[in-house]
N, C-alpha and C positions, 0 to 999 in steps of 0.2 A: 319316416315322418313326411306327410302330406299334406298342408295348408293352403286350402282355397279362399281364404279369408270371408267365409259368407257370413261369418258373425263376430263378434269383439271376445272372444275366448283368448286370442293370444297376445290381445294387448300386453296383457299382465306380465308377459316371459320378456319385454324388450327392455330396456334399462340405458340411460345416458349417464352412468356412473362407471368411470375409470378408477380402477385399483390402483395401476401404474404409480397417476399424479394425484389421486384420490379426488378428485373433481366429479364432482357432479356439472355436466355443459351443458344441461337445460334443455335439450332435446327431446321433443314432444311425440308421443306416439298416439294416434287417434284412430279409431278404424270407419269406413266410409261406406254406407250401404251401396254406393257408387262410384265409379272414378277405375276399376279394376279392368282388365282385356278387356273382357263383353260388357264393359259396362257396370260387371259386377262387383260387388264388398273385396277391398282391400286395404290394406294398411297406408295412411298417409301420416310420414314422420315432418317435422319442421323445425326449425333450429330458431335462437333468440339473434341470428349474427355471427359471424365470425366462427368460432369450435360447430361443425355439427360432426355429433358422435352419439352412436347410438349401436345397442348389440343383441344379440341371443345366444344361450346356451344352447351347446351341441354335444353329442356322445358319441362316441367309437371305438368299439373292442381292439386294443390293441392288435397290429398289425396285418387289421384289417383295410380294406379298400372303400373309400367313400368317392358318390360323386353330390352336388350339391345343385340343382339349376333353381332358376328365380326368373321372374320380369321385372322388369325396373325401369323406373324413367325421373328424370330430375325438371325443374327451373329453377330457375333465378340464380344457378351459378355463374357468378360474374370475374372470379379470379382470375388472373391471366396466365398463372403459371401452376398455383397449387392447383391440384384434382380432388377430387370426391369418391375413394374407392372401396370396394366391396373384397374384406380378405378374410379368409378361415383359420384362425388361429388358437393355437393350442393342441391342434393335435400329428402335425408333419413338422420333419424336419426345414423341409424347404414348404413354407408356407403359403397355400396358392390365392392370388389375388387378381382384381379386376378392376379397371378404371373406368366410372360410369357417373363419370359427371357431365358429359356431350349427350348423353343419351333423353332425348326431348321426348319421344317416341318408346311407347315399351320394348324393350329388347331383353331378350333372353339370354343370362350370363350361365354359364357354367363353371366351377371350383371343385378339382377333384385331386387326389391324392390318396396316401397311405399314413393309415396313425400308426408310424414309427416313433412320435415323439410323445405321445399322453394318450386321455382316453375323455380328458374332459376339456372342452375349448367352445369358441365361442363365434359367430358368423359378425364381422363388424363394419358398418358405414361411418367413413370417420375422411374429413375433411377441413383445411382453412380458408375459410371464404374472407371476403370483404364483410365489409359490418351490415349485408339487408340480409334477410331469414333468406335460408334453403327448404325449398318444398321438394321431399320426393316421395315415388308411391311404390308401394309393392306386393306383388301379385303371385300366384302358382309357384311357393314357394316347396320343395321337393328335394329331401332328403335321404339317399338310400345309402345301407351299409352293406357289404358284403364281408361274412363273415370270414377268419384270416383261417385256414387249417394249417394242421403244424407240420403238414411239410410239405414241400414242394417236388413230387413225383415227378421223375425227366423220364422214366422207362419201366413198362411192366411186362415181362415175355415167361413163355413158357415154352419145354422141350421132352419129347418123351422118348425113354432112352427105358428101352424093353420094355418092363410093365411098370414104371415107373413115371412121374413127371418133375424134373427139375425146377424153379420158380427161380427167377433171378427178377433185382428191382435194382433202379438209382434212384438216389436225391439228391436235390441240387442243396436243399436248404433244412434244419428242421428244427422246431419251434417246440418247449418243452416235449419232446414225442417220447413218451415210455416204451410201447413197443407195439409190433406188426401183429396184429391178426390176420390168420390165411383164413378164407373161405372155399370150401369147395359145394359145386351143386348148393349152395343156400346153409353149407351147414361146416360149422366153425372147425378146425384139423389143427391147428396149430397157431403158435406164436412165435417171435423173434422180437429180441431186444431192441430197441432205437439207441439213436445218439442223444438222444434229451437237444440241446441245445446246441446246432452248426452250422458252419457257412458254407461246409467246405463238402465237396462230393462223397457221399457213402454208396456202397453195395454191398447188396444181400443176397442170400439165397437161400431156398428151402425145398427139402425133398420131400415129394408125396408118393410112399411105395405103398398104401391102400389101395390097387384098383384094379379092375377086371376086363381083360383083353376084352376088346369088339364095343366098350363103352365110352360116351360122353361125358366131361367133366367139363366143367363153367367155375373160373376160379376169380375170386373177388379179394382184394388188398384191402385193407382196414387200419386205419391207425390210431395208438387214445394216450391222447396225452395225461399230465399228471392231473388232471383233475377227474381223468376216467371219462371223459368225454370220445367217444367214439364216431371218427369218419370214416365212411365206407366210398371206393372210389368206384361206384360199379361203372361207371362210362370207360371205365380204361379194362373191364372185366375180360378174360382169355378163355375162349373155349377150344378147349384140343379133343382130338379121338385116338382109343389107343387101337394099335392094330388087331385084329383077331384071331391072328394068324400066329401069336409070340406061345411056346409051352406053357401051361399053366405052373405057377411055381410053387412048391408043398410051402414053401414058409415065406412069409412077409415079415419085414419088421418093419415098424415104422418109425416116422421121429417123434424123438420127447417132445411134451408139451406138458405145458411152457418152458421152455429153455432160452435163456435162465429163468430160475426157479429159486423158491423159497415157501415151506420148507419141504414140497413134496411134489413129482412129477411124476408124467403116465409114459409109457415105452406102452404103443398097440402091437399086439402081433395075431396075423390070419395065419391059420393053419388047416391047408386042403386035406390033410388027414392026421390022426392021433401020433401023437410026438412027446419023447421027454423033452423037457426046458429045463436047463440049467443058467440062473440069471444071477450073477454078482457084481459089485461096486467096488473100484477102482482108487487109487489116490493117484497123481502125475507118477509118482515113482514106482507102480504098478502094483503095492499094495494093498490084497484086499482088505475093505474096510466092512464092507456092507454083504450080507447075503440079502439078494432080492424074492427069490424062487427057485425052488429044487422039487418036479417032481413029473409026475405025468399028465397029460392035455389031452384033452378031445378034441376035435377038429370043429373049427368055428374061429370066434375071436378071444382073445384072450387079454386084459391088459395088467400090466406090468408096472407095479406102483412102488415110487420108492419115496422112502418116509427118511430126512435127512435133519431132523431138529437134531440131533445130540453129534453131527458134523459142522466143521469150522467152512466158512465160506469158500473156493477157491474152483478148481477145475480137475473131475473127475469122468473115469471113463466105465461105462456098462459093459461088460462081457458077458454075451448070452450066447450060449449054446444049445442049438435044437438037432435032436437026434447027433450026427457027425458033420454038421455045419455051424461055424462059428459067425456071430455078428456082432459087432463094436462101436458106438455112439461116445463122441463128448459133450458131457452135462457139465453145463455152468452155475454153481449152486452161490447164491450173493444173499445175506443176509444183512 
């Protein structure tokens, strides 16, 4: 929100009616094609004596960051002890304020914090004079929010460990967050659950066994909370190179995605040459429940779908066997 007062459009949003003590204090709002910093349209409010109070509506996505600047200047405050101050209220816990009754001269105040406390509040000049009118004026009034994301990232690294890359992250805080999207090179590989709502330190990790010795990968973090909103942190993004020199390996498997899942998840697997796959699902107590795939592959990629509606929610393990090598993931299946 940016107001240069160069025309009367904002009269309308000020108001000298308190909810509080339900009073209306008579406090007049006028806009002045003169009287502003350069001379220019600004607002001049004035009071009848004694109560001046007067306010505006303000809005802020929950726990998000606002900062608030204005110029301001006052006369005829003649009180000796009460003050005339400028405070943002309704939307912080600790609600930040300004005393701007000495100020004869325009002077630029600043009011900034975090809406921890609401999303709807209100900018207010509110003061007890003596019984003659208070005239004050106000100018370059500027509003910015910065929107809150739902988590607060302390660390994002990556490690490449043969032809693979480990991803490890913290959070210091997280704010309805569903769950991680991994990026790699610009193109989506994976997901990991969030904490939804914490205070308290999480980590993560996720394995990328997709990739081809002697190449560049550029991996990006993403997070979407419950309304499906998704932030991408690219300024924290990691680029590693995998060595050239590591054997190329006949099988890859990679990680489920989305894990956790409901009601169906993909297992990728590369294969440098034609290979049986045998792939079956797991209960904790080693139970098979599920055949995923039984048969024989060409070499290329292949993925690996498992369809879990007619399973109860909990924690299962994939057993796949290519050619005389065995590989084992735990799926989190939540419905």
């Amino acid at each position: 929100l940016t107001l240069d007062f160069e025309d009367d459009s904002d009269v309308v949003n000020w108001s000298p009616y308190d909810e509080v003590t339900s009073e209306n204090w008579g406090t007049v709002c006028t806009w002045k094609s003169t009287g502003g910093v350069a001379n220019s349209g600004a607002l001049n409010f004035t009071d009848p004596g004694w109560t001046f109070y007067i306010k505006r509506a303000l809005t802020a996505e929950t726990g998000s960051s606002y900062s608030l600047t204005f110029d301001v200047k006052t006369s005829a405050w003649a009180h000796s002890t009460n003050t005339l101050n400028a405070k943002l209220i309704g939307l912080s816990t600790v609600e930040p304020e300004a005393v701007i009754s000495n100020y004869s001269n325009y002077t630029q105040v600043t009011l900034s914090g975090v809406a921890d406390a609401g999303t709807s509040g209100y900018l207010r000049f509110n003061g007890l004079n003596i019984a003659d009118p208070t005239s004050m004026w106000l100018d370059n009034l500027v509003f910015n929010v910065d929107a809150a994301t739902p988590i607060t990232l302390s660390s994002f690294t990556a490690e490449a460990k043969n032809a693979t890359v480990e991803l490890k992250w913290e959070t210091a805080s997280e704010t309805n967050n569903a769950r991680f999207i991994i990026y790699r090179n610009d193109i989506r590989i994976g997901e990991v659950q969030g904490a939804g709502t914490s205070s308290e330190t999480n980590t993560y990790s996720f394995i990328d066994a997709q990739l081809i010795p002697g190449q560049t990968y550029t991996y990006v973090l993403a997070d979407v909370d419950y309304a499906n909103k998704e932030t991408r942190y690219s300024s924290q993004a990691i680029t590693i190179q995998i060595d050239s020199d590591l054997p190329e390996m006949d099988f890859v498997v990679g990680s489920a995605y989305p894990n956790p899942f409901n009601p169906q998840t993909v297992i990728p697997v590369e294969l440098s040459k034609n290979a049986n796959i045998h792939a079956t699902l797991h209960d904790i107590d080693g139970k098979k429940v599920k055949n995923i795939f039984k048969g024989y592959s060409e070499s290329g990629r292949r993925e690996l779908i498992i369809k879990a509606q007619d399973l109860s929610s909990g924690i299962y393990i994939a057993n796949i066997l290519i050619n005389e090598q065995r590989f084992t993931q735990k799926l989190i299946l939540l419905k």
